[in-house]
C-alpha positions in Angstrom: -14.5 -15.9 -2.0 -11.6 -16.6 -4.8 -9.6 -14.1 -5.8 -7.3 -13.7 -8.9 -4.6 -11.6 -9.7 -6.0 -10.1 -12.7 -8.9 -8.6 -11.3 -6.8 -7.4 -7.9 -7.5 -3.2 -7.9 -5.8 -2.2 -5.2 -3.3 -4.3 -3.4 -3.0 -2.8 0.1 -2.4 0.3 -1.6 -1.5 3.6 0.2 -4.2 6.4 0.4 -1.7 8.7 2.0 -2.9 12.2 0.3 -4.5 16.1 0.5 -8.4 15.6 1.0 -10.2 16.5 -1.7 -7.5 14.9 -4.2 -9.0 11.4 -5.4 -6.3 8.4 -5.5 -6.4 6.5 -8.3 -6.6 2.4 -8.1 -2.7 1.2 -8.6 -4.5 -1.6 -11.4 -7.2 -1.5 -13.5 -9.0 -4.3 -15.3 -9.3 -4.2 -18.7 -12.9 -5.2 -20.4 -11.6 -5.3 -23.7 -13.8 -3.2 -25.2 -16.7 -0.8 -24.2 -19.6 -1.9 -23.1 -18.8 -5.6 -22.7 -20.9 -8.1 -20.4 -18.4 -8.1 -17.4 -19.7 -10.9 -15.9 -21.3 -12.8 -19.4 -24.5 -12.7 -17.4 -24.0 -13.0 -14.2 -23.1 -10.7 -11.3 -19.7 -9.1 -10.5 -19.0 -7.7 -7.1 -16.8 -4.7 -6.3 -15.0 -5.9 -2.9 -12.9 -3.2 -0.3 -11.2 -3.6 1.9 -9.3 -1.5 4.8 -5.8 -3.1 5.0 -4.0 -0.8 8.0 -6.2 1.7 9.8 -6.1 5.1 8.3 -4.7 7.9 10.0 -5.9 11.6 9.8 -9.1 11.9 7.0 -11.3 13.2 10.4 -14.6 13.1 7.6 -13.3 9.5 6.1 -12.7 8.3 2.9 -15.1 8.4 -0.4 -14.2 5.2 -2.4 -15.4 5.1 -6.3 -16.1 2.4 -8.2 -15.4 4.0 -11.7 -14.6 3.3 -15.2 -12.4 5.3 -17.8 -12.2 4.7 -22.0 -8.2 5.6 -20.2 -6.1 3.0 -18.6 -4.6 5.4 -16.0 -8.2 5.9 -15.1 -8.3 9.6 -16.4 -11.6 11.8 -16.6 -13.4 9.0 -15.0 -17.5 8.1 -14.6 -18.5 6.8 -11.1 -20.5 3.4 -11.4 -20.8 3.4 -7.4 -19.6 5.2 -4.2 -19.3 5.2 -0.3 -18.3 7.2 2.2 -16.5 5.6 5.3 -16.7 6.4 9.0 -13.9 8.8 9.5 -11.2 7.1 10.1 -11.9 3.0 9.2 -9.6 0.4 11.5 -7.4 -2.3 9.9 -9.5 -5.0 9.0 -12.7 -3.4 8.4 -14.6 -4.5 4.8 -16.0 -1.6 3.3 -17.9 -2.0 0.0 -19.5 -5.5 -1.0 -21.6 -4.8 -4.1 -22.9 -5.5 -7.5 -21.2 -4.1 -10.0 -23.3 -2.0 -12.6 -23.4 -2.2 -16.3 -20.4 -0.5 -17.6 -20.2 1.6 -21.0 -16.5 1.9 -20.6 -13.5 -0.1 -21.5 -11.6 0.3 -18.1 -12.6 -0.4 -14.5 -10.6 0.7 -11.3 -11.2 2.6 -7.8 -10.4 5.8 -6.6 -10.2 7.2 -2.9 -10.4 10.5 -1.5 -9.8 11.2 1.7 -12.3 14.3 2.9 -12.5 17.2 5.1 -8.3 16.3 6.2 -4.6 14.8 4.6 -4.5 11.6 5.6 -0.9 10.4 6.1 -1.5 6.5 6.9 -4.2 4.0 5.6 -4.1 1.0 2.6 -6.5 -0.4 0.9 -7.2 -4.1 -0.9 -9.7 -4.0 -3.9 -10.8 -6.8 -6.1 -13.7 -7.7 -8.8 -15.2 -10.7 -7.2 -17.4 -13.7 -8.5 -19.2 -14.1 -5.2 -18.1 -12.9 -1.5 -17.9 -14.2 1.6 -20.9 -14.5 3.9 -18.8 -16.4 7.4 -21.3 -18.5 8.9 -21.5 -18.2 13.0 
């Protein structure tokens, strides 16, 4: 899997927060207009990540894959969405999908931790061309 700067969402970014209060992705990638082809054609995939195991959010996390006509992410549409077991370990990969057509300029993530605060926890987050399948 390459990765590249420009489409990096979330770079082991902190989800320290209240539940029910969604995080917004620290970057967002820009489209360039509404309703461009994100991938001219061909599939983009939304890749998570759990960086550093998060601490308190007893019901987990909901991650978003959204989009916003805002580049802070405001008043934003959800393309996608899991939920995570309740509290995900370092390490763990959490969403590896295709990303849907998008009728908005902006693209980012946002978390929110559910049913507790959660007071430790990051996040890595990147549009992908293809991901990683390790061979054993």
């Amino acid at each position: 899997m390459y990765l590249d700067m420009q489409t990096q969402l979330s770079a082991s970014q902190a989800i320290s927060g209240n539940f029910g209060t969604a995080i917004p992705s620290t970057n967002t990638y820009d489209n360039g207009s509404a309703n461009a082809d994100l991938g001219t054609g061909e599939p983009v995939y939304a890749y998570v990540q759990c960086d550093t195991t998060v601490v308190g959010g007893s019901g987990g996390v909901k991650i978003d894959l959204i989009q916003s006509a805002n580049t802070n992410l405001s008043s934003p549409d959800i393309l996608a969405s899991i939920t995570t077991a309740a509290t995900p370990a370092g390490g763990t990969e959490l969403m590896k999908l295709i990303v849907p057509p998008t009728s908005k300029r902006y693209i980012g993530f946002q978390y929110t931790p559910l049913t507790s605060n959660t007071t430790a926890g990051n996040f890595t987050a990147y549009l992908v061309k293809n991901t990683q399948n390790p061979m054993y």
